[in-house]
Each structure stands twice: as C-alpha cells, then as structure tokens.
N, C-alpha and C positions, 0 to 999 in steps of 0.2 A: 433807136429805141430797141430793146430788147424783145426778142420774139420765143414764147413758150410752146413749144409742141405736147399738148396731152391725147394720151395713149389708153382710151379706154371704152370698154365696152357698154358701160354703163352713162346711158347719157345725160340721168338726173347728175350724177356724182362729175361726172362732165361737167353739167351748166353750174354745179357747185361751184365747182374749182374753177372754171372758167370768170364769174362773178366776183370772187376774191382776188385773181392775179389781174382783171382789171381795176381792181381797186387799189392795187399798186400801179397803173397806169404800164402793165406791160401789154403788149400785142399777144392773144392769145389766137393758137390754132388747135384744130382736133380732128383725128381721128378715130374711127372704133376699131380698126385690127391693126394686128402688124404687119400684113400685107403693102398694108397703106402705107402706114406708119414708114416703114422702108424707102418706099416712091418716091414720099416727100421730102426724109432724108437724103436722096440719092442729088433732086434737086433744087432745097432748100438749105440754105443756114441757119441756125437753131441755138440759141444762145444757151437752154435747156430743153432736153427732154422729161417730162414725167409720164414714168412709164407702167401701167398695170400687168402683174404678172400672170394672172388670168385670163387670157384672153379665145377669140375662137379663132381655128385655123392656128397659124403662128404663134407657138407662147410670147410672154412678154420674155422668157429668161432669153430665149434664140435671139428677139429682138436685139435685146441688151448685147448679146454675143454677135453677131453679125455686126451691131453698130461701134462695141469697141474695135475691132478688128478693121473697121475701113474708119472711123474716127476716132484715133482713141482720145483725143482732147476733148470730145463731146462731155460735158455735164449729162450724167442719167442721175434720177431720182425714181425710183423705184416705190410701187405701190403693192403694199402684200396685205392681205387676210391676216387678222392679228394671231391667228391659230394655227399660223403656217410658216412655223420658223422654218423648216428647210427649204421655201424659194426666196427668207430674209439670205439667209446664209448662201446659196446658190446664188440669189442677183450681185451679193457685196462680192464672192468672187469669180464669178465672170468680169467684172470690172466696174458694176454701179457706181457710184461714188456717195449716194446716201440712199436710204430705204425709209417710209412709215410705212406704218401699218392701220387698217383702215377697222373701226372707223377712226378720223383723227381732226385732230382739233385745226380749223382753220386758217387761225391766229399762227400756230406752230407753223401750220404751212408755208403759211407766208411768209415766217421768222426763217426756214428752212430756203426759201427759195431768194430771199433775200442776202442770207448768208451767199451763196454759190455766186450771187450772180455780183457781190459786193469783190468775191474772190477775184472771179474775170475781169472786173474792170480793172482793180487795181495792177494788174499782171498789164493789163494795155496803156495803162498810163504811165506805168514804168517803161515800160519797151518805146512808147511815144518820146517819153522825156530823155531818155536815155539817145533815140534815135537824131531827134532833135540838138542835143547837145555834143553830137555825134566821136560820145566817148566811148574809146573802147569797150566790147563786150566783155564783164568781168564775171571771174570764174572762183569757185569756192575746191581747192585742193586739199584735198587729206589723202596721204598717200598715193595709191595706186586708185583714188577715189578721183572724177574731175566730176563738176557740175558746173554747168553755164546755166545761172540765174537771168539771162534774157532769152534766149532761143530752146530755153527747155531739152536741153540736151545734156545728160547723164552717160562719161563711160567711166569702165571699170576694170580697172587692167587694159586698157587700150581696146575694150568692145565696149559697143553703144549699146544703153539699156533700154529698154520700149516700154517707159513707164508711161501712166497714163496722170493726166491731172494732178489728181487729188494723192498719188504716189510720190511723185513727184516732191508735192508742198511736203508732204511726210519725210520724207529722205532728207529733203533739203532743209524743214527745221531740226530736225534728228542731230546733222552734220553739224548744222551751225550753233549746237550746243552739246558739241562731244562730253560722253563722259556725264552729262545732267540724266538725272531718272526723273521721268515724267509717267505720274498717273492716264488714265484712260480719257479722265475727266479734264485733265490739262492738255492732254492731245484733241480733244472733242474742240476745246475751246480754243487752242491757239492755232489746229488747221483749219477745223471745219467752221470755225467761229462761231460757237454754239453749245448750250450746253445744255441739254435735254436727259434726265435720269431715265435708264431704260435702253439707250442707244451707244452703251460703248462697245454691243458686238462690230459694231461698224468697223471701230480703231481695230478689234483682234482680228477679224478679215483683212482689213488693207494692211495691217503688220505682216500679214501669214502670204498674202501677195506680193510684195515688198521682198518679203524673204526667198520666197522663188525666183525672183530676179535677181537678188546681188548673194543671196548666200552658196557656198561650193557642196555644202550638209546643210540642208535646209533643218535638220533633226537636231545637230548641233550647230547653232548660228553663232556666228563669230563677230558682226559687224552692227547687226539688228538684234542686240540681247534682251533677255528678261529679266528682270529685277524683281524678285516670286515675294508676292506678296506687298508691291509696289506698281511694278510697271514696265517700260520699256526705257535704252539708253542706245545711243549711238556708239560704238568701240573704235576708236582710233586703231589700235592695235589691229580691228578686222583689216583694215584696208592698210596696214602699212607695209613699204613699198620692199 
C-alpha cells in the first residue's frame, strides 16, 4: 500500500488532505515542520511527499532541496500560496516534480496524486516483469545519448546524468520521438498524465532542468530545442556521435 507523507503546518488543511487521500485508500502520514519532515524521511519509505512551502524553522523549498539531493527518485508535490509564484518556480527547480497552489480543488488533488503514483507503479511492474522474464536490460541509443529504460540510468557522452524521476520520463519520451514538436499541453499529458490549464510552468522548469544537465550552452541548446511558438522537440543531431 502506498504511503503519503504531508508536510504542513497547517493542521485543518492537514486533516483536509489527509481525508481525501484516504479516500483513495492510501496510508497517510503528517507532519508540521521540515525538521520532522526530514527524520522521517531519513527513516521512512514514502511513495510521495506533499510538500508546503511555508513552513516554520526549515522552508519547505530546503526540504525539497535536501530531499532531492539524498533521494532524487522521491516523488515531491509541492504546496504554494496562489500569489507566490516565485517558490512555484523555486520548488519546480530545485527538483519538485509537480506544484498547486493553495487554495485547490481536492478532486484535482487527487487526480494529481493519482497521476504520480499510477507513474510508480507502472515503472515497477515493468522492472518486475522484465526481471521475471529475466530479459536483457534494454536501452534506447541516439548517438552519444544511452538511456536504460529499466534501471533509470541516462549517460551522455560516456557520463552518467543525475536526473531525477520526472526528468528522466521527460528525456526519455523527448528521445523516443526525435524530431516530434510537442506543445506544453501534450508534454503535461503524456508525462505527467494530466492535463490541468494553468500548470504548464511545470514542463518550462523541468525543460530548463533538463537542459542543465545534458546541454554544453544551456543559452543555446542543441539536443532539448524550442520550437517558438509551439513547443519543445528532441534533436538527434544534438547528441550525434
């Protein structure tokens, strides 16, 4: 059974959210600071974090930042103040992987927290079935590009890249349709499986993260281009060998 850790100081908006993700029958936990919040990371498993970034003592963005940096596989879901775009934009890059902003609909939440947690599973039942049928680990090659689609392992030019999750699913559906422009709205929906208007700052932070790790000119990108007035596309040409 899946287990939620929420991260907030607020304990009505606590038993909010608490109430609804047992209505999806997950095992919820809580705490109020990031203090805490840390502990229990240090000796819990946590299929998700939802994380506020107001918090006392420890922001939630250091949270965020301390817990990509010792798990970057962790799922965070970041909770911001709807008038406070610059810790939306601060938590997506430090490494969030999704953000609302509060107050928010709890339907969305759940649609939100359903998405990430549908992503996990399927990433283990692949690695299950795969391990089970005990076939070769297979790998997606473009150029000087390698990606192993079971072990989550990306290099590039013969270094290994430390992307995080939700990087990761981005690069890797980018790759596997070189050469396609994809809107915001089709990247919303085919990584993050969801498609909420209001939320495509997400995709242009995890693009601009993304681009720090495999581009050589992050100002001029070769591999993660833009397509102005459309979107984003994969380049073969960036990575060829």
């Amino acid at each position: 059974m899946d287990t939620i850790l929420i991260v907030e100081d607020d304990q009505d908006i606590a038993d909010l959210i608490t109430l609804n993700l047992q209505e999806l029958s997950l095992t919820v936990e809580h705490c109020l600071t990031g203090e805490l919040a840390l502990e229990k990371l240090k000796r819990n498993s946590y299929s998700m974090v939802l994380l506020d970034v107001m918090l006392p003592g420890i922001s939630g963005l250091d949270v965020c930042r301390q817990l990509r940096e010792q798990k970057p596989e962790q799922v965070i879901l970041m909770l911001t103040s709807r008038d406070s775009e610059l810790d939306r934009v601060l938590g997506l890059e430090l490494g969030a992987d999704d953000y609302m902003t509060k107050p928010f609909s709890v339907r969305e939440l759940q649609a939100r927290v359903r998405s990430q947690l549908r992503r996990l599973h399927l990433a283990a039942q692949l690695n299950e079935k795969r391990s089970q049928q005990q076939q070769p680990e297979q790998h997606l090659t473009i150029g000087e590009l390698q990606i192993d689609n079971i072990s989550h392992r990306t290099l590039l030019a013969g270094k290994e890249l430390d992307l995080t999750s939700t990087e990761f699913d981005l690069l890797l559906f980018l790759a596997s349709n070189p050469e396609q422009v994809f809107s915001r709205e089709q990247l919303l929906n085919n990584v993050w499986g969801y498609h909420h208007s209001g939320y495509e700052h997400t995709v242009n932070s995890h693009i601009n993260r993304l681009r720090n790790k495999v581009e050589k000119n992050v100002n001029k990108p070769e591999i993660v281009q833009t397509v102005w007035g459309v979107g984003y596309k994969f380049s073969k040409q960036g990575v060829a060998a």
